[in-house]
PASEBA-1860 file (N, C-alpha, C; in nm, 3 decimals):
! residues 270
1> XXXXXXXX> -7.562/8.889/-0.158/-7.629/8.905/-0.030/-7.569/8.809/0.070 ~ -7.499/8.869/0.185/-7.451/8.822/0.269/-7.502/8.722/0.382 ~ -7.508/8.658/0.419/-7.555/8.638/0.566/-7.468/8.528/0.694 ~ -7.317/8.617/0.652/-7.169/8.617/0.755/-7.208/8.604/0.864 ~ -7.205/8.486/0.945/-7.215/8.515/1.087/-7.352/8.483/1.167 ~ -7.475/8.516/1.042/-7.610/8.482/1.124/-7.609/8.353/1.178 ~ -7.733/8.327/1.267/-7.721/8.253/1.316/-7.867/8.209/1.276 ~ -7.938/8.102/1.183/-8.052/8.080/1.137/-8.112/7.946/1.174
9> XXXXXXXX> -8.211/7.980/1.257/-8.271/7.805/1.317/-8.431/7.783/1.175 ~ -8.395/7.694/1.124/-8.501/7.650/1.044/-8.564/7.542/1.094 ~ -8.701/7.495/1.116/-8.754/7.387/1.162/-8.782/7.310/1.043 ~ -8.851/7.141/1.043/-8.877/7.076/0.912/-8.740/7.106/0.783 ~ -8.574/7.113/0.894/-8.517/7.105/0.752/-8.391/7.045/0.736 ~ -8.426/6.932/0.732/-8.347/6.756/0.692/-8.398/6.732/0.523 ~ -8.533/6.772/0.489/-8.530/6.766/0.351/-8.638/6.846/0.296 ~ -8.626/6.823/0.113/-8.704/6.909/0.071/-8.681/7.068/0.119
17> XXXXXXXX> -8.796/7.179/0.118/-8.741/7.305/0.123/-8.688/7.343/0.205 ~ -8.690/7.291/0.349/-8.661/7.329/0.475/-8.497/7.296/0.441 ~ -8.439/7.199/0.369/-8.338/7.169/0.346/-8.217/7.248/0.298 ~ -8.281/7.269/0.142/-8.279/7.382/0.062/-8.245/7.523/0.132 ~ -8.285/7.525/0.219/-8.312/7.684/0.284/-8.191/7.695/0.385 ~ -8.157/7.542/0.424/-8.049/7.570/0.532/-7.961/7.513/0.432 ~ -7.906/7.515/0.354/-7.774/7.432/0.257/-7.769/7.621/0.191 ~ -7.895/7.673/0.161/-7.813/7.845/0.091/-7.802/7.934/0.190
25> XXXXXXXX> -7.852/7.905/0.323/-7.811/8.018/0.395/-7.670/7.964/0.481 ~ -7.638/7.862/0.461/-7.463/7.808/0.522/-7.395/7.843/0.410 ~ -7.451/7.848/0.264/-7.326/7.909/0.168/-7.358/8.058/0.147 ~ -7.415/8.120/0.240/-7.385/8.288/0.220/-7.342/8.277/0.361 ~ -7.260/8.187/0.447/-7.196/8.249/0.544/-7.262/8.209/0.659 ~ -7.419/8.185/0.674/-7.430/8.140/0.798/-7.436/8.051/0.893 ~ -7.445/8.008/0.977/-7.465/7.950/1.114/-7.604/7.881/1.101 ~ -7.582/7.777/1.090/-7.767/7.669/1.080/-7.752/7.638/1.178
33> XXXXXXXX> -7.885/7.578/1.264/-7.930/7.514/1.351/-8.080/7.460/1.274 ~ -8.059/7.322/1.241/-8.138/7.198/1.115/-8.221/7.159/1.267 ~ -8.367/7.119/1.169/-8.394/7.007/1.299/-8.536/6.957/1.210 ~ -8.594/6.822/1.268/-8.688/6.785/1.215/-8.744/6.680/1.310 ~ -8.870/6.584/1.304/-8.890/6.500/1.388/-8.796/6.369/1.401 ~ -8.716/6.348/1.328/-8.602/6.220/1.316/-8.492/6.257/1.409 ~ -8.470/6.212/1.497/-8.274/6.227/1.581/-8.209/6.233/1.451 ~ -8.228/6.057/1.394/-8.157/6.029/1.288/-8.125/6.100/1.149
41> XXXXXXXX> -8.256/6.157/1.135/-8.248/6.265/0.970/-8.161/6.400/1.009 ~ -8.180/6.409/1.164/-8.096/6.523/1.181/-7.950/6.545/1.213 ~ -7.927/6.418/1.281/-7.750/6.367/1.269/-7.704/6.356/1.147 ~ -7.778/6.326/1.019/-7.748/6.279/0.876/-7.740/6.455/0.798 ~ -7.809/6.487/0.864/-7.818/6.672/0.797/-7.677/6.707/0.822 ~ -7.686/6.718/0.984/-7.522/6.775/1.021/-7.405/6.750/0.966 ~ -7.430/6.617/0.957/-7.305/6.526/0.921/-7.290/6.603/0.753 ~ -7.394/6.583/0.659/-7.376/6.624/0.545/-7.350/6.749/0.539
49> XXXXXXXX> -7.392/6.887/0.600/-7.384/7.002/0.573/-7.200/7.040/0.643 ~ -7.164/6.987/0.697/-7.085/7.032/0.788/-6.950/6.948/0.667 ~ -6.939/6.850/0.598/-6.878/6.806/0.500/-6.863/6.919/0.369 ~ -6.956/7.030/0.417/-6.944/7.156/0.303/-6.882/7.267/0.368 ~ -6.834/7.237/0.485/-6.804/7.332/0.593/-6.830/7.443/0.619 ~ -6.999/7.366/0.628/-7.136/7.468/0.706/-7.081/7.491/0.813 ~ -7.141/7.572/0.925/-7.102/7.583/1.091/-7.242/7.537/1.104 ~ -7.285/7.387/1.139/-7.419/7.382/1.172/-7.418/7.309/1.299
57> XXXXXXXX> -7.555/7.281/1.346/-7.566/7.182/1.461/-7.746/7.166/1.439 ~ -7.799/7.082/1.537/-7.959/7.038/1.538/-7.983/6.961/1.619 ~ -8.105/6.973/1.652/-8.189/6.848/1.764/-8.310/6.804/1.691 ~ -8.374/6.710/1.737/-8.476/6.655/1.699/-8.595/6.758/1.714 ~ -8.701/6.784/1.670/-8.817/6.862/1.747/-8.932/6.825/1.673 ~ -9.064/6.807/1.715/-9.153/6.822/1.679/-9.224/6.944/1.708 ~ -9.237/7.007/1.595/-9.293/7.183/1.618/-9.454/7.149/1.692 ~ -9.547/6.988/1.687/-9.655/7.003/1.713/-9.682/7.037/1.856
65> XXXXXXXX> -9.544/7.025/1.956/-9.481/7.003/2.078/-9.418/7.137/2.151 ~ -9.523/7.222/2.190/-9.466/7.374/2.245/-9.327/7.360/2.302 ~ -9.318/7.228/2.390/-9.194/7.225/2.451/-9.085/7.205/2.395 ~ -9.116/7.119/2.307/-8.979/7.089/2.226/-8.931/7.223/2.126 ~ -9.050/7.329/2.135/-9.012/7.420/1.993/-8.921/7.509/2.123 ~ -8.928/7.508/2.256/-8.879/7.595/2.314/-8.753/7.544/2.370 ~ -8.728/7.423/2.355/-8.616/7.373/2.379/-8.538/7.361/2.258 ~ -8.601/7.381/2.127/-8.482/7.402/1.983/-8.421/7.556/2.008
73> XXXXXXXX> -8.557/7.625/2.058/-8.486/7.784/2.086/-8.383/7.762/2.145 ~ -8.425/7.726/2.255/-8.291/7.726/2.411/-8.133/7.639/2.327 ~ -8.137/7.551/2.259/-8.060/7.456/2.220/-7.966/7.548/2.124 ~ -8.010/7.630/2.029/-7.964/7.723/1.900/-7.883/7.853/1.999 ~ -7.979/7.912/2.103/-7.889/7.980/2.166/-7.768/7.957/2.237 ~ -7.765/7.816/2.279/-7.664/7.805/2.370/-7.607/7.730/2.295 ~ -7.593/7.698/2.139/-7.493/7.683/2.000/-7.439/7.759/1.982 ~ -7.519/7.866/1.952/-7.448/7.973/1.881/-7.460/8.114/1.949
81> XXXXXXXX> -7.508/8.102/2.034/-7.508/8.233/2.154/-7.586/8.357/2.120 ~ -7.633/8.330/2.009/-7.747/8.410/1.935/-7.874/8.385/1.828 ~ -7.930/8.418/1.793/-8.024/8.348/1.667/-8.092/8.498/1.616 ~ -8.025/8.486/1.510/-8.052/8.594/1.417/-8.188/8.601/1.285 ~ -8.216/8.464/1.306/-8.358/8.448/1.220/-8.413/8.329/1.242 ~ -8.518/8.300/1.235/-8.596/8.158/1.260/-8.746/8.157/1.146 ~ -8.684/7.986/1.127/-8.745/8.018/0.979/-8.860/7.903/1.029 ~ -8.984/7.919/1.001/-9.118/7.845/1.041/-9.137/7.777/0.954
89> XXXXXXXX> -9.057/7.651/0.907/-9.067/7.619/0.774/-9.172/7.456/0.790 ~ -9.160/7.385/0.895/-9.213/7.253/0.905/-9.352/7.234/0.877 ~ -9.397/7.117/0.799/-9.564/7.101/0.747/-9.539/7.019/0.699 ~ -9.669/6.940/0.649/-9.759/6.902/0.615/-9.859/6.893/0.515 ~ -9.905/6.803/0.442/-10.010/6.800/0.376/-10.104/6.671/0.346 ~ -10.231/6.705/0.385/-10.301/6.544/0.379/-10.340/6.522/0.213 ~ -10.277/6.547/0.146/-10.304/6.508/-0.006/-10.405/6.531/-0.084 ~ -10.459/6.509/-0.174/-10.602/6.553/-0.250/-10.664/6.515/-0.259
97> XXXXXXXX> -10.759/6.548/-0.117/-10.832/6.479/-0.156/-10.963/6.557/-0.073 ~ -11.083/6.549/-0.036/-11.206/6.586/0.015/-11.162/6.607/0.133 ~ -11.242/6.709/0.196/-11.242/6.730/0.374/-11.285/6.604/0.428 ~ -11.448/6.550/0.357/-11.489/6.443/0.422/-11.446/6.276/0.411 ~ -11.291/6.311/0.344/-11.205/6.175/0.307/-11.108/6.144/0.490 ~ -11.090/6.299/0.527/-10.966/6.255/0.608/-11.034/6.283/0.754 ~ -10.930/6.166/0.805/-10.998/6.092/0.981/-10.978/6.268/1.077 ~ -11.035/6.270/1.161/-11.030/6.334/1.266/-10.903/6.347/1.326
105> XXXXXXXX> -10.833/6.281/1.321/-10.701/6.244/1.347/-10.582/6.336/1.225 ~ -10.643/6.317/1.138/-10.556/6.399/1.028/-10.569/6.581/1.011 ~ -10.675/6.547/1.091/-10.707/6.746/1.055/-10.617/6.810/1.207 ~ -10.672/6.712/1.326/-10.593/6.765/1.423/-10.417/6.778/1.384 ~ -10.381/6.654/1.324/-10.239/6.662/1.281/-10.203/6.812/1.210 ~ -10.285/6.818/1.117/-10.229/6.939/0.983/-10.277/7.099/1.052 ~ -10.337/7.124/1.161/-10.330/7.208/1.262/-10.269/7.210/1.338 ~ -10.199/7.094/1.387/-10.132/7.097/1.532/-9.935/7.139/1.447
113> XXXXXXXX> -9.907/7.058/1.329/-9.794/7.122/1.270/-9.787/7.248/1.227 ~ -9.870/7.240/1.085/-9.911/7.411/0.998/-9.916/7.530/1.079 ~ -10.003/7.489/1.127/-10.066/7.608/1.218/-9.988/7.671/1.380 ~ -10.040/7.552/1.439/-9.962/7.560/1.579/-9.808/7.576/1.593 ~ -9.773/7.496/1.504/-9.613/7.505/1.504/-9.555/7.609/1.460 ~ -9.638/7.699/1.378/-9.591/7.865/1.366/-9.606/7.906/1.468 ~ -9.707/7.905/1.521/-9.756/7.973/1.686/-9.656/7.945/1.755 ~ -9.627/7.836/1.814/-9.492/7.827/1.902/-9.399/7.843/1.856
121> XXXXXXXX> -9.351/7.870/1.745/-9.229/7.902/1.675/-9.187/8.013/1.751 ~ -9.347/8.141/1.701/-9.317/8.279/1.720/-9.310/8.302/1.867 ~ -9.399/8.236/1.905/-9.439/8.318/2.103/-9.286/8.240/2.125 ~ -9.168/8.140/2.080/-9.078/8.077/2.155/-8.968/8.229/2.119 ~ -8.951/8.294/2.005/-8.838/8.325/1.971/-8.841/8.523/1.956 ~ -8.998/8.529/1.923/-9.037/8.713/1.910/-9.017/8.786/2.048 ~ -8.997/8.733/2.191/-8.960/8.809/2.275/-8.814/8.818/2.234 ~ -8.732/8.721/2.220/-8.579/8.768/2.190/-8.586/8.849/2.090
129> XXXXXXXX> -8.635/8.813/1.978/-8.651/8.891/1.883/-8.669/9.081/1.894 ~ -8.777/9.087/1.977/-8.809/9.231/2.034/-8.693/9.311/2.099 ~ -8.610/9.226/2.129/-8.522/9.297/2.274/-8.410/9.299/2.130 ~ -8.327/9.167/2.096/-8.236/9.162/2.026/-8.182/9.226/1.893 ~ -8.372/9.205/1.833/-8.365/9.204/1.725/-8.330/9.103/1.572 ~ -8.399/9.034/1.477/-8.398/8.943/1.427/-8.519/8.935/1.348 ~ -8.544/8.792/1.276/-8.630/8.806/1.132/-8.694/8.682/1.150 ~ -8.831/8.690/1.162/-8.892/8.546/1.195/-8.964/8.529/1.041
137> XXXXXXXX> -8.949/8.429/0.982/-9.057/8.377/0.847/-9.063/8.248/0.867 ~ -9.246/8.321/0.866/-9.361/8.194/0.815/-9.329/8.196/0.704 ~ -9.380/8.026/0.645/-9.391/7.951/0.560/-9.564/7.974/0.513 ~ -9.568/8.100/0.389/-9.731/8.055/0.348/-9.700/7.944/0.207 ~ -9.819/7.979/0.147/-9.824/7.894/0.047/-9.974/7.861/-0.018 ~ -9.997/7.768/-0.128/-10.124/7.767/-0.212/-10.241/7.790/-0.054 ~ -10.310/7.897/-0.121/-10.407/7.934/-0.040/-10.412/8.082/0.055 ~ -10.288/8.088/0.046/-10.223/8.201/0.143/-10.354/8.302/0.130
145> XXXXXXXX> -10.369/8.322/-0.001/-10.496/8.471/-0.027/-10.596/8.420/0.016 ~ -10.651/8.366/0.104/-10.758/8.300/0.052/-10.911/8.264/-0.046 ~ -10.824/8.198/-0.122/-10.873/8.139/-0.269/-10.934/8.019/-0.236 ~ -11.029/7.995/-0.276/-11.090/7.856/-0.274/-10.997/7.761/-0.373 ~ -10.955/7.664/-0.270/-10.886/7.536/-0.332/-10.940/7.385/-0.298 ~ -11.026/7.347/-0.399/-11.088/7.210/-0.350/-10.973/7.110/-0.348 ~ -11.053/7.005/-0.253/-10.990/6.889/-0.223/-10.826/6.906/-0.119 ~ -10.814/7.048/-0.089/-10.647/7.044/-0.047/-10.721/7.155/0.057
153> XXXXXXXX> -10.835/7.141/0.097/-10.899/7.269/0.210/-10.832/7.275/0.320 ~ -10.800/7.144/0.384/-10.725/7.160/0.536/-10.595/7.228/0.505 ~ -10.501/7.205/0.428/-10.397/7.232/0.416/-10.439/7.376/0.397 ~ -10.452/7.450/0.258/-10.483/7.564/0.222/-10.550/7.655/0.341 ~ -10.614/7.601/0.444/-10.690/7.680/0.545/-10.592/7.712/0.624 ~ -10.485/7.614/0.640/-10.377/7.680/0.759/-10.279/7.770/0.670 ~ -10.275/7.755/0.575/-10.177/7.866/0.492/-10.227/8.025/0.488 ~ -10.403/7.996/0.473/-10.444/8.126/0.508/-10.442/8.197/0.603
161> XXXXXXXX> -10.427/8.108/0.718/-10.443/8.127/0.840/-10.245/8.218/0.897 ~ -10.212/8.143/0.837/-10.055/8.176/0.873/-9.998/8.307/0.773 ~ -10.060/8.356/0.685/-9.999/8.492/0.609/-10.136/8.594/0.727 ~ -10.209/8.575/0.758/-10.314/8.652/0.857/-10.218/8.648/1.008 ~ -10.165/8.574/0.978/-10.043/8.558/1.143/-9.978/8.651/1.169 ~ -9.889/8.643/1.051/-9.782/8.669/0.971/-9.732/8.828/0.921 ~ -9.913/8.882/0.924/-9.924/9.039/0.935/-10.010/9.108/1.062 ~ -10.035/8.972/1.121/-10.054/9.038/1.291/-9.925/9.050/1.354
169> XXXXXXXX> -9.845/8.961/1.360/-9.745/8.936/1.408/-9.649/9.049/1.418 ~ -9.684/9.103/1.268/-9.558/9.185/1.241/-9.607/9.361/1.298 ~ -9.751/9.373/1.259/-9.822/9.517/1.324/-9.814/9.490/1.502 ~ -9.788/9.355/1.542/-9.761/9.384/1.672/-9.606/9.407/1.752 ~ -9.527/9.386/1.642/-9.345/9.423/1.622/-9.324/9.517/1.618 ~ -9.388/9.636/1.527/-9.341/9.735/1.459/-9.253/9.815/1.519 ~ -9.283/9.831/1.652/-9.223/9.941/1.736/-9.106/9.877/1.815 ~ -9.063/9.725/1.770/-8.981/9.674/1.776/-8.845/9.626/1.755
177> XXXXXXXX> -8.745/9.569/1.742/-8.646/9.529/1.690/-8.648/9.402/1.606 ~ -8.790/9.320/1.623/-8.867/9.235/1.528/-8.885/9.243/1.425 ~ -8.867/9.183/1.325/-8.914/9.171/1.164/-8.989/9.011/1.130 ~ -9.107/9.038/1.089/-9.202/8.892/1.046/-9.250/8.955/0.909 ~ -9.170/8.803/0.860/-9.217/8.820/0.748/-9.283/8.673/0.718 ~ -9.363/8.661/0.524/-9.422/8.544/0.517/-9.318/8.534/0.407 ~ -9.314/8.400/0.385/-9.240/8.333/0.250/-9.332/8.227/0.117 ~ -9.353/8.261/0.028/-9.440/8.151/-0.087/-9.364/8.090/-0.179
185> XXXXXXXX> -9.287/7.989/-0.146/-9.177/7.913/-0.228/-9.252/7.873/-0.372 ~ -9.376/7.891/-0.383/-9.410/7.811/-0.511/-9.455/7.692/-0.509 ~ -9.494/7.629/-0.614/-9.538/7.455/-0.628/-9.360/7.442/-0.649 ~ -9.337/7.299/-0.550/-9.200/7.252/-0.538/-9.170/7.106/-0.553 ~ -9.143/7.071/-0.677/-9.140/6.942/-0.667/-9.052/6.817/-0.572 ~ -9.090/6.858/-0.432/-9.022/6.771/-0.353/-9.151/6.612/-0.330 ~ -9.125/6.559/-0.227/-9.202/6.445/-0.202/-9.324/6.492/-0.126 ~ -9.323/6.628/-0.134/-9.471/6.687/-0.045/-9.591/6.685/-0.166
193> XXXXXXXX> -9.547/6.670/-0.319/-9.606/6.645/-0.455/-9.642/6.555/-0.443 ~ -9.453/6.498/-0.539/-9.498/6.351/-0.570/-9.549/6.266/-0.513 ~ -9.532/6.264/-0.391/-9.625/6.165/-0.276/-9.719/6.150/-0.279 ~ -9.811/6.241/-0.280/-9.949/6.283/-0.256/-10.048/6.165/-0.269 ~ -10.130/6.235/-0.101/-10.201/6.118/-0.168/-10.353/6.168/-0.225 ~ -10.360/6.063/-0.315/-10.505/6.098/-0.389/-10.606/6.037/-0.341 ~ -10.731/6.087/-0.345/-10.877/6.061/-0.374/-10.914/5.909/-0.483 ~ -10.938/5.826/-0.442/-11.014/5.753/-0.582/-11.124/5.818/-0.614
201> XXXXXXXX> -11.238/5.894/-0.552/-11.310/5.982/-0.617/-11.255/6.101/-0.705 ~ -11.128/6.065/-0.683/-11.113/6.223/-0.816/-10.984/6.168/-0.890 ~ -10.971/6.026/-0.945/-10.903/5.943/-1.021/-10.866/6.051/-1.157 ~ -11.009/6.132/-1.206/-11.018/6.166/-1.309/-10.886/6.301/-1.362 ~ -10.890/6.310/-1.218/-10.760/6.434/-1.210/-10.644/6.454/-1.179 ~ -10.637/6.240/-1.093/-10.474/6.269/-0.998/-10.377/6.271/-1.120 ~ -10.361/6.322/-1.247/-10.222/6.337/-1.313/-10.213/6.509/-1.322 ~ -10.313/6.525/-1.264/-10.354/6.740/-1.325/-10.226/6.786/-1.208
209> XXXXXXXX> -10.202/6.728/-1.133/-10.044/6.757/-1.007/-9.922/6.755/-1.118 ~ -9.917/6.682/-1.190/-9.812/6.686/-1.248/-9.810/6.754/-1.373 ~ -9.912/6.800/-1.461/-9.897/6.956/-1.514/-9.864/7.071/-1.452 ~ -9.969/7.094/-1.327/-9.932/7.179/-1.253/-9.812/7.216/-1.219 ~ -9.720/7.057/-1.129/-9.580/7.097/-1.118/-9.489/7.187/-1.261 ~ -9.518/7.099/-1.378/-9.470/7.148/-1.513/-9.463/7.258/-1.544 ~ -9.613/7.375/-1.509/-9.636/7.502/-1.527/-9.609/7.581/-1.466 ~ -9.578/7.548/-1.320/-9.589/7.648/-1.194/-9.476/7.604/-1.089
217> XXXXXXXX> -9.380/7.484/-1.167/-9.309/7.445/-1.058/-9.175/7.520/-1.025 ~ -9.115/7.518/-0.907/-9.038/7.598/-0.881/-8.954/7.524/-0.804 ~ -8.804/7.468/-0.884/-8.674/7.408/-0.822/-8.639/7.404/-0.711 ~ -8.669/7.332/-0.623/-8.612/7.311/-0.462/-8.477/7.395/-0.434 ~ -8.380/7.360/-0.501/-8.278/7.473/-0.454/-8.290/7.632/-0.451 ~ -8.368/7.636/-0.623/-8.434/7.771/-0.639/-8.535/7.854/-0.557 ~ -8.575/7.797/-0.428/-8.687/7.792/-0.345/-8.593/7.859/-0.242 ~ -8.498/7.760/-0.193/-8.379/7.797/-0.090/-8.328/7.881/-0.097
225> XXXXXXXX> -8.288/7.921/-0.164/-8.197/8.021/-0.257/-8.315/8.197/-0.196 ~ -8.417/8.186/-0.281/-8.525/8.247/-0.251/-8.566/8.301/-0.137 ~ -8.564/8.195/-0.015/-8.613/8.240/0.114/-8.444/8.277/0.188 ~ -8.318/8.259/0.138/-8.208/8.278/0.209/-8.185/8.423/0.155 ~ -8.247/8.488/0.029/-8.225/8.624/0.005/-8.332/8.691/0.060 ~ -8.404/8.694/0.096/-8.508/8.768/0.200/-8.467/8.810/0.332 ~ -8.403/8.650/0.389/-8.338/8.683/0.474/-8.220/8.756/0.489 ~ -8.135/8.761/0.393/-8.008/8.834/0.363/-8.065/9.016/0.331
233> XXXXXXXX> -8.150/9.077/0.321/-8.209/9.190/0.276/-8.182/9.278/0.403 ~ -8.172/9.399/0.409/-8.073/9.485/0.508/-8.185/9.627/0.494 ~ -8.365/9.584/0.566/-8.388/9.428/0.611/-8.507/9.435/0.525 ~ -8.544/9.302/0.536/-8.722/9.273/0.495/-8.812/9.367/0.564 ~ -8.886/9.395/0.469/-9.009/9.485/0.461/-9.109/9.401/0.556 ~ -9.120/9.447/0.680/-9.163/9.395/0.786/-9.352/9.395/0.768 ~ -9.385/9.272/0.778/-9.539/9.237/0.730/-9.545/9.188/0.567 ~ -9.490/9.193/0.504/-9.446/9.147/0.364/-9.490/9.004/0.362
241> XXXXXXXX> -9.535/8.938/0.268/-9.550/8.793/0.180/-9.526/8.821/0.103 ~ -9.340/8.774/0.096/-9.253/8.734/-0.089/-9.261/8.619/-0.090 ~ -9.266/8.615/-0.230/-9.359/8.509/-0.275/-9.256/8.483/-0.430 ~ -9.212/8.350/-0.488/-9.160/8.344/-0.604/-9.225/8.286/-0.690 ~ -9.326/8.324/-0.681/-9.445/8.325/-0.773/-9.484/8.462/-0.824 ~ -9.498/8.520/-0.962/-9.550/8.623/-1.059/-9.450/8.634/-1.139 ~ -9.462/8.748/-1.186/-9.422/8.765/-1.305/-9.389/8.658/-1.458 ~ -9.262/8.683/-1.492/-9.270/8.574/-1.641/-9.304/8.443/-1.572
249> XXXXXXXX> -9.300/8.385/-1.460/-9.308/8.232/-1.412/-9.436/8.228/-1.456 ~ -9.537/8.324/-1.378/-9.678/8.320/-1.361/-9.719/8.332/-1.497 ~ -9.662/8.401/-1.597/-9.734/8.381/-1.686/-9.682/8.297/-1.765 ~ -9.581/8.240/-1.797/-9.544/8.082/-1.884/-9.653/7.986/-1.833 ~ -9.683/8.013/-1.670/-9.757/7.853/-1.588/-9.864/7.886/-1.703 ~ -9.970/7.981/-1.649/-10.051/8.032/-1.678/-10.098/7.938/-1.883 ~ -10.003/8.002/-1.944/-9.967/7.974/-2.127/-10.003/7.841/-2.081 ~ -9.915/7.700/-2.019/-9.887/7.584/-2.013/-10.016/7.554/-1.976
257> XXXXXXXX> -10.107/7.580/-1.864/-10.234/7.559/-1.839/-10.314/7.544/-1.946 ~ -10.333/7.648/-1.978/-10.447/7.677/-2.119/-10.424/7.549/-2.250 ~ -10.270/7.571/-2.223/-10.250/7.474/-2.330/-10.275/7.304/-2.281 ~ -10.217/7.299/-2.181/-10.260/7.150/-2.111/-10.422/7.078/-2.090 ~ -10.483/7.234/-2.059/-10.671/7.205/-2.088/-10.715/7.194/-2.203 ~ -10.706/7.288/-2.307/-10.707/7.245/-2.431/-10.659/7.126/-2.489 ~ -10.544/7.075/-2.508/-10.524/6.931/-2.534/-10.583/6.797/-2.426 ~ -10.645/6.851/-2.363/-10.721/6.706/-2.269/-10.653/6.668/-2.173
265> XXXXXX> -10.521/6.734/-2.175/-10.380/6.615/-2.102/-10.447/6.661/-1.913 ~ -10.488/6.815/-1.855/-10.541/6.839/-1.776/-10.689/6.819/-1.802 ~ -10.716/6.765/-1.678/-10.924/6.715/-1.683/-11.006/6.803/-1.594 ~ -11.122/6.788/-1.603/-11.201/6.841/-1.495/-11.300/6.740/-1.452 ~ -11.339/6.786/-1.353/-11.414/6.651/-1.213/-11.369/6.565/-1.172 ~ -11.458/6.481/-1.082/-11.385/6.440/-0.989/-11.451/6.289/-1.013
END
């Protein structure tokens, strides 16, 4: 699966998946435009990808920042004189812990990225999109269906919120040259895991993250890889959430669970 020539702006991707996603779509051929909230993480992207002799370039942006998401647009076009997909990849997560653990300050944060920063992603890039033609993917993820997930509610609420986007978005394309799609990379063991921060009220469980990763985790490159063949597809099934989660994965996690509860090594409460 090709993708010669595109021209792909990913936001949140200096590291981890956003990373991933622009390192496999420069080795099927295309044209990155990297960016993240660092100048610095994003001069260090270029510098590295372009040592693989990516065709890339990037600016700084904070997606929480309408303006700046419309000035990465403006910046990618007048790089590469086109933009053939834009990937909504930048987030967030306030860690595990209770709704009534995190400040007022933290919920506005994990809305104003998750959430909002899809929003301006799309209203910056789906009019070109309409006229031009091109492939916008959200970033869903745990929660996307919405499933009740304690202790990770803020996060999980904007994931639900963004595959509900994600198939408005796309029933309002149809008659378009637009394609929106959603993407579910999986549990990924980058530093959006291991980091995490925990609850001391739920001490009893902060190692149950790292079964989880064990059962259900899904290789950062293997993630990249993942969302760069969706995009490479001639085209994505417009309103779609692919997802590299089911089949044999889902059910090995699934085996590893049962077996991890049964031996004690996973707990319950908090």
């Amino acid at each position: 699966m090709s993708l010669a020539g595109k021209a792909v702006v990913i936001t949140g991707s200096t590291r981890g998946i956003g990373r991933a996603i622009a390192e496999a779509c420069a080795q099927r051929g295309a044209r990155v435009f990297v960016s993240s909230r660092s100048p610095e993480a994003v001069q260090a992207t270029v510098a590295e990808l372009s040592e693989q002799s990516a065709k890339v370039a990037g600016i700084a942006c904070d997606v929480s920042e309408a303006g700046q998401v419309q000035a990465l647009r403006d910046s990618a076009l007048a790089e590469f004189g086109r933009i053939d997909a834009w990937v909504n990849n930048a987030g967030i997560s306030e860690g595990y812990r209770p709704l009534d653990e995190l400040a007022y300050e933290e919920l506005q944060e994990i809305v104003a990225i998750n959430l909002l920063g899809h929003m301006y992603g799309a209203r910056a890039i789906l009019p070109h999109f309409r006229e031009h033609g091109g492939i916008l993917m959200n970033m869903a993820g745990r929660g996307y269906r919405g499933e009740a997930t304690p202790h990770t509610a803020a996060y999980t609420a904007t994931k639900a919120a963004i595959a509900s986007l994600t198939r408005s978005l796309a029933a309002e394309s149809q008659d378009s040259q637009a394609i929106v799609v959603g993407f579910v990379p999986g549990m990924v063991a980058t530093d959006f895991y291991t980091d995490i921060k925990t609850s001391p009220r739920l001490h009893k469980t902060a190692d149950n993250w790292r079964y989880a990763l064990d059962a259900f985790g899904v290789p950062v490159d293997e993630a990249g890889r993942g969302a760069a063949e969706v995009l490479a597809l001639d085209p994505p099934k417009n309103g779609k959430i692919y997802s590299m989660l089911g089949g044999m994965r889902t059910a090995r996690g699934v085996a590893k669970v049962v077996y991890y509860r049964a031996s004690g090594k996973m707990t319950s409460g908090g």
